[in-house]
N, C-alpha and C positions, 0 to 999 in steps of 0.2 A: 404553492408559491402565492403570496410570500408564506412564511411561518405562522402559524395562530399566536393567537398573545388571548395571554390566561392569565388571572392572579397579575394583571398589569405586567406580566413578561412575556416575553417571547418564546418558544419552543419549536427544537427541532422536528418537525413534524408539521404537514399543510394540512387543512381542512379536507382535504379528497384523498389524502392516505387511509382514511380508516375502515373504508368497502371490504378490502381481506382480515384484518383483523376481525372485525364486525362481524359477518359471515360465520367466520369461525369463532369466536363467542357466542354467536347465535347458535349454533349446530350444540355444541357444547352444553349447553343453560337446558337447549329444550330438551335434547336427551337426559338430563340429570332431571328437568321437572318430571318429565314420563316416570322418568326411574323413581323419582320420590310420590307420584302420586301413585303409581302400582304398587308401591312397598306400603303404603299407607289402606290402601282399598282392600288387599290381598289380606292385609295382618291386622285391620282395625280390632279385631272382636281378642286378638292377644295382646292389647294393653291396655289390660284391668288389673296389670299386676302394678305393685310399690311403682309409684314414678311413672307409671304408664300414661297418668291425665297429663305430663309437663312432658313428655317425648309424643305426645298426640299433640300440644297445643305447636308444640317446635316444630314440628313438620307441617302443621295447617299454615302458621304462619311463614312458614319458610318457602312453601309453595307459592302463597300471594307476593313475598317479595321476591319470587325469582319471576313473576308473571309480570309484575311492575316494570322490571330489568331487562326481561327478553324487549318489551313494546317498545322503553329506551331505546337499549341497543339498534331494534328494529329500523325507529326514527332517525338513531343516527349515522344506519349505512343508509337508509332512501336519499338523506341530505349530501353525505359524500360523494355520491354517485353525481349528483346536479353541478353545472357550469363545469367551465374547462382549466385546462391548468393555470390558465391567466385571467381568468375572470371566476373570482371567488365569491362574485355577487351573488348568486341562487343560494350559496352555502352560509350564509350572514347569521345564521340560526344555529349552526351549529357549535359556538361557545355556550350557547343558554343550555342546548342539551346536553354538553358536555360538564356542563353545571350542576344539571340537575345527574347525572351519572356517579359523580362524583361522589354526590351526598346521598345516594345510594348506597354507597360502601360503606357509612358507619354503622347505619342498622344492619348489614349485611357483617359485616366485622363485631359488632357485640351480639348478635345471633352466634356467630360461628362458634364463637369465646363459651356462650353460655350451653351452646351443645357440647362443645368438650368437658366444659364444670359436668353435666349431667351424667357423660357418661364416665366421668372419672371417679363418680361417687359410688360407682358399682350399681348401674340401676338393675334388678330382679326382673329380668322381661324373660321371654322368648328369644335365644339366639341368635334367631333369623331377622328379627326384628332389632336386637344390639347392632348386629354388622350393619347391617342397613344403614342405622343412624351414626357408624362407624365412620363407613363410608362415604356417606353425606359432610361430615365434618370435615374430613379430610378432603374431599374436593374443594370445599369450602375455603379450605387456610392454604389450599395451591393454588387456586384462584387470584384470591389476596394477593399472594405472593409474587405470584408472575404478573400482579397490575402493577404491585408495587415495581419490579422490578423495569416491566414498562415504562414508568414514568422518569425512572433512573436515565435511561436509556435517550429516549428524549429530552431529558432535561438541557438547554444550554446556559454553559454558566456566562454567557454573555446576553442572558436575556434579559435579562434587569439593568444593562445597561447600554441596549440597545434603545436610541429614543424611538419614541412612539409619537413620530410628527406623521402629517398628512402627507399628501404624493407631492408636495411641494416644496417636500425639504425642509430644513431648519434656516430657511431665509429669514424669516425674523429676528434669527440672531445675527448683532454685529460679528464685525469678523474677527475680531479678537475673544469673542465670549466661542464661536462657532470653530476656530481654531485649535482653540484649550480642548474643546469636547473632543473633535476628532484626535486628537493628538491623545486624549485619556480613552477613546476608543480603539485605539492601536497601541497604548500601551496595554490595558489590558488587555486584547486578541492575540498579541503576542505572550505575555504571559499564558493565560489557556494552554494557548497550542503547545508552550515549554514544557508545561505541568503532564501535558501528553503526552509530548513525545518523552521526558524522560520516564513515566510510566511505563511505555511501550517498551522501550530500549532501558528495563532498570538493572539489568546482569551488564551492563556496557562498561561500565566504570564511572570516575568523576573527578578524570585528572585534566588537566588544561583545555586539552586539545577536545577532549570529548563535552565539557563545558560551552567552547567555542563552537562544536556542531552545533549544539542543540540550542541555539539562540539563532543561531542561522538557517538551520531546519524551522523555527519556528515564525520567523519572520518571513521565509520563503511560503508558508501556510498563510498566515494571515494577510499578506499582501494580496495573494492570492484572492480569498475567501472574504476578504474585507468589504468590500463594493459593491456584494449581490448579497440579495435575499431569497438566497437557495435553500430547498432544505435535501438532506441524500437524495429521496424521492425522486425529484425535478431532477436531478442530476441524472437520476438513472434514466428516466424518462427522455431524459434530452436527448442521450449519447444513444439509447435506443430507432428514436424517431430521426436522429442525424443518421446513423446506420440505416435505416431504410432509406432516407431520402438518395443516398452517394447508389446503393443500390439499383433506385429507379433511374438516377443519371446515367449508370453504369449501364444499363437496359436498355435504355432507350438510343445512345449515343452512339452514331456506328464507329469501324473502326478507324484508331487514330492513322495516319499519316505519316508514314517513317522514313526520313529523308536520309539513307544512309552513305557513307564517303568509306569506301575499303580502304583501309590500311598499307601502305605502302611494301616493302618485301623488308626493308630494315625497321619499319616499326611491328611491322606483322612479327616477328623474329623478338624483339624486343618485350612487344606484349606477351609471347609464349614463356620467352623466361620469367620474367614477372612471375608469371601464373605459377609454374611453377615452383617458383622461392615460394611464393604464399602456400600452397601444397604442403610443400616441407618445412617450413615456418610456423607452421599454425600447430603440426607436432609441438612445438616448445608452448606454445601459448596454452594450448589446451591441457599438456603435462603440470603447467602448474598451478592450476588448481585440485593436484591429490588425490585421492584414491574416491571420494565420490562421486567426480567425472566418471573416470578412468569406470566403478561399476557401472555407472548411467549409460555408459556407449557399450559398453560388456553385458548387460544382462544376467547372462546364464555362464560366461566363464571368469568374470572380472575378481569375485569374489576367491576364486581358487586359486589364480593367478597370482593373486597380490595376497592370499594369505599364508601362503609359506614363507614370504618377506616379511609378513607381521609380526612375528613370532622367531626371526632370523636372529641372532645374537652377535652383529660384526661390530668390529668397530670402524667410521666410518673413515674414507681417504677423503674423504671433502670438507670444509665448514660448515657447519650446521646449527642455525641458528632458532629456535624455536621450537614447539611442540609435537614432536615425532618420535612420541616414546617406544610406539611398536617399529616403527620403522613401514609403517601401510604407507604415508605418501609416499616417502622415495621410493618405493617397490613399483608402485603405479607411475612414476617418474620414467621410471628403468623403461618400464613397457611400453610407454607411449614414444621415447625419443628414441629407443634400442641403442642406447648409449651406455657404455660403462663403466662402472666408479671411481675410476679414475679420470672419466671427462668431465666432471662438477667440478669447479672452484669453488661456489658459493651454494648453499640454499637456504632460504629461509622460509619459516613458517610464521615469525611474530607477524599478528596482526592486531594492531590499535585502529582508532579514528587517524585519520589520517597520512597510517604508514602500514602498506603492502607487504604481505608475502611477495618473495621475487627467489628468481635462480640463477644462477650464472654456470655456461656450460662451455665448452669447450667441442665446436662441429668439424669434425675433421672432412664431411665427405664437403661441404662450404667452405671449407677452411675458414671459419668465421667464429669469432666470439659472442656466443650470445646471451642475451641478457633475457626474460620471461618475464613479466610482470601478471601477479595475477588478476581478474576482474572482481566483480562480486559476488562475495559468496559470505558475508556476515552481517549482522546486524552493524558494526561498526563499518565495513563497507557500507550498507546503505546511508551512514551518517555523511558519510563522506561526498557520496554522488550528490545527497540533497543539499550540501554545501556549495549553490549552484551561482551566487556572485560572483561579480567576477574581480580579479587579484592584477594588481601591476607585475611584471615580469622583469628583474635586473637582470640582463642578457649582454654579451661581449658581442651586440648586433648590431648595424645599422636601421632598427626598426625603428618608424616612431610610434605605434601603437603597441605595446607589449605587454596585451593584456588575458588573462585565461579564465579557465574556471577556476575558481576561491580553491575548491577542496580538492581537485588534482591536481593541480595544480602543489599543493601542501605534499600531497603524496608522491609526486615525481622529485621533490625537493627530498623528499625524506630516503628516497632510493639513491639519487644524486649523493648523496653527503655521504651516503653509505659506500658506495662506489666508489669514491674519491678520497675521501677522510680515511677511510679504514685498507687502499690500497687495494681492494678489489681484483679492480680494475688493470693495475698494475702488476697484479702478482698472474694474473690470466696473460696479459700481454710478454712476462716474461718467457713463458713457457709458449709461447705459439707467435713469435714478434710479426711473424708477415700475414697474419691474420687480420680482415679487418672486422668492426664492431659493429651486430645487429642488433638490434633492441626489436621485440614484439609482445604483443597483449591482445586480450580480447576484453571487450566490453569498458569499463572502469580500467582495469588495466592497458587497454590499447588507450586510450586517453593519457595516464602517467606515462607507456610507453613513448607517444609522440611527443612530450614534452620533454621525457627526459631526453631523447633522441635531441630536441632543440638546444636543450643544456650542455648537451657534450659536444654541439658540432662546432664548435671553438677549439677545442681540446682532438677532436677524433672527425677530421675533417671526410675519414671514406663513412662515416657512419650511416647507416640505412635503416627503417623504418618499418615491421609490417603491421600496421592495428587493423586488429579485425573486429569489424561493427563498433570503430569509435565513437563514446556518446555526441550527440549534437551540440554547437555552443561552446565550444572547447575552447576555440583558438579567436582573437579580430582578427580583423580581412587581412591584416598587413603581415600576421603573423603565417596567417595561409600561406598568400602567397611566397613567405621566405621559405616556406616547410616545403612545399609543392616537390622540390627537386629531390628528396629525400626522406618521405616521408607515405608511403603505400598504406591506402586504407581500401579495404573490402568489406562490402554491405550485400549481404543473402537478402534477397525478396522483398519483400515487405519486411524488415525486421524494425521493432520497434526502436528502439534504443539511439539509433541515428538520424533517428526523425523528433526525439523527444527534447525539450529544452525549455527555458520558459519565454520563450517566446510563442512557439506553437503550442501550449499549451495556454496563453493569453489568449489565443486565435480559438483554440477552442473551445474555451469559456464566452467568446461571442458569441461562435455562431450555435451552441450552445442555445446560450439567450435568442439568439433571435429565431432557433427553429420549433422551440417554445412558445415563443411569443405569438405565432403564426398557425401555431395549433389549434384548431375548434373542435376537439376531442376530449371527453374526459382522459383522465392519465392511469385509472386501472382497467382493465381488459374487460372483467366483468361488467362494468360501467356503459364501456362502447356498446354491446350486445344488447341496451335496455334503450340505447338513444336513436 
């Protein structure tokens, strides 16, 4: 921290990253010199055949510029090693020797080129002495290879258009000249990050909805990332040294204080049924996501279970909408809610950006309809969660903040219309009329669950609620508080997902920065041991 700037750019990579690399370039180089100056000592008096003066002059020479290389290298892990993650002063030297490294690799690169010309011409040596120089080549052009591809790696395509002002900022510029620039530095940061993530995500598709993730994905990145000169490194660093610091709090802190009020005999009563329903509840939730749950918790019988369902030839008594050609989800449906095929109304498997697999069942020991949404389980579910804006809500409520997350919000819509447009809901409710309607989910899904649960509580006023480990940031306060009376969320332990949002993760890119900032340690481990 910050990034070095090379060739007038910037690069992902700080000046005190390159102690492990180095190291291991060095190990490397000096084993390969040994290896070439044995092969050279061992076999000098076998090349006096054809070609033998030009594969003796290549390994003399090739020796001196790997001794050049290692003393480089050398230099520029001792320099890595010096000052700390935030004072890059002691290391102020190492762009000049990353200069001079650099330009090392040409004569290292028409060396290589002219060993392979050599030994392509068929030189008449001694065999032992061919391999040798075989071998030398070829570490040579993997070398190469993997610097190049190093440099790939590192490369940021925002570095060239990251200015290069002093710790002062671009004060000198008026504020319309200084506006234009940040405004061109977020437009392109957000381009990159687009360029990326539809890389990342390119089997996703490239219809409306999956367009609209991936600018909202991308701008959720760069906002982010925009503001600091982080490079991975420091990040990993950070999140390390913040991990040990909660640690030593945790350590040293005695125990908290726990002011507890028992439960009275009808709410005592009230919480154990709860519990229960979520017990029983969470069967639906976890059924649908499919037969690779369903092995995940089975191990050793899930597999045998659900595979004479795979292979089963029925035709189905329920709707089924999506890709289920063996019939493996609903087999692992079957198992996990011990329901049968005649209690499904609805299942679906289509999954896009923005619209859920979901089931619709039919619980006779609840007497209740219930609906499953599932969480995440595809790269178009991830598209979805990172669509983490937030979205105005048209609701038949008295709220006045009615606002959610962007992208579940999209997905509870998209279940909603399915429900409702296509009679779903209706056609469950005929067949079961004094039934009332439960909606649950886990993760992604328990989010679309609780909203849609808000969508229909106009229309289906007994409707109830279980999301289990809903993402954080879901709902404004106003919308809480409408949900509170109908709407059950349960969160296991520490689990990440209910704690995540971007707001805590704003929080954690301070402190972040500031347990960095407060470090007087080099940032690789090697490093500390020498200070």
């Amino acid at each position: 921290m910050p990034g070095m700037v090379l060739f007038g750019r910037r690069w992902a990579i700080a000046s005190d990253d390159l102690v492990f690399p180095g190291i291991f370039e060095l190990f490397l180089r000096v084993l390969w010199w040994i290896g070439i100056l044995s092969l050279y000592l061992l076999h000098r008096g076998k090349l006096d055949c054809a070609g033998g003066v030009l594969l003796s002059s290549y390994l003399i020479v090739l020796m001196v510029l790997l001794a050049v290389i290692i003393c480089t290298v050398s230099a520029i892990v001792c320099v890595s090693m010096k000052g700390t993650i935030c004072n890059p002063g002691p290391r102020k030297s190492m762009s000049k020797l990353l200069y001079v490294r650099l330009a090392l690799f040409l004569p290292e690169l028409v060396w290589a080129s002219l060993g392979a010309a050599w030994i392509a011409d068929g030189v008449q040596c001694d065999q032992a002495v061919v391999k040798g120089i075989i071998a030398t080549v070829v570490v040579s052009w993997v070398i190469i290879a993997s610097t190049v591809v190093t440099i790939i790696i590192v490369f940021d395509p925002l570095g060239g258009k990251t200015p290069l002002y002093p710790s002062a900022g671009p004060g000198h510029l008026d504020s319309h000249e200084s506006s234009q620039l940040l405004s061109g530095l977020k437009t392109a940061a957000t381009g990159v990050w687009e360029t990326r993530v539809k890389v990342l995500c390119c089997c996703v598709g490239n219809d409306d909805h999956t367009r609209a993730a991936f600018s909202s994905t991308a701008e959720l990145f760069s906002a982010y990332f925009s503001d600091t000169d982080l490079v991975p490194s420091d990040i990993a660093a950070g999140l390390a040294l913040l991990h040990q610091q909660q640690d030593n709090i945790r350590n040293n802190q005695g125990p908290d204080q726990v002011i507890s009020h028992p439960p009275g005999p009808s709410q005592e009563a009230d919480l154990d049924a709860e519990l229960e329903n979520c017990h029983h509840y969470m069967q639906f939730a976890a059924a649908a996501y499919g037969w690779p749950l369903y092995v995940y918790r089975n191990p050793f019988t899930g597999l045998c279970r659900v595979g004479g369902d795979c292979c089963r030839n029925r035709a189905p008594e329920y709707d089924l909408v999506g890709g289920d050609q063996f019939n493996c989800h609903f087999g692992s449906i079957l198992h996990t809610t011990g329901l049968q095929y005649r209690d499904f109304i609805h299942v679906s498997f289509h999954d896009k950006v923005y619209e859920l697999p979901f089931l619709v069942a039919l619980d006779h020991r609840k007497e209740s309809v219930v609906v499953a949404v599932r969480g995440t389980m595809s790269l178009q579910d991830i598209l979805t969660d990172l669509s983490a804006e937030s979205e105005t809500l048209v609701l038949e409520c008295e709220v006045q903040d009615c606002s959610a997350h962007k992208g579940i919000s999209q997905a509870a819509r998209y279940v909603y219309g399915r429900l409702v447009n296509h009679g779903i809901l209706s056609q469950a409710f005929s067949i079961a009329p004094e039934y009332r309607l439960v909606i649950v989910g886990h993760s992604l899904g328990a989010g679309a669950a609780a909203l849609l649960a808000i969508m229909l509580r106009n229309s289906y006023p007994q409707v109830r609620c279980y999301a289990f480990s809903p993402p954080r940031g879901l709902l404004s306060k106003s919308l809480y508080e409408y949900s509170k009376s109908f709407i059950v969320s349960l969160v296991l332990g520490k689990d990440v997902i209910p704690r995540l949002s971007v707001t805590n993760l704003e929080d954690l890119k301070k402190r972040i920065l500031r347990v960095i900032a407060h470090c007087n340690k080099p940032k690789d481990p090697a490093a500390r041991l020498l200070v």
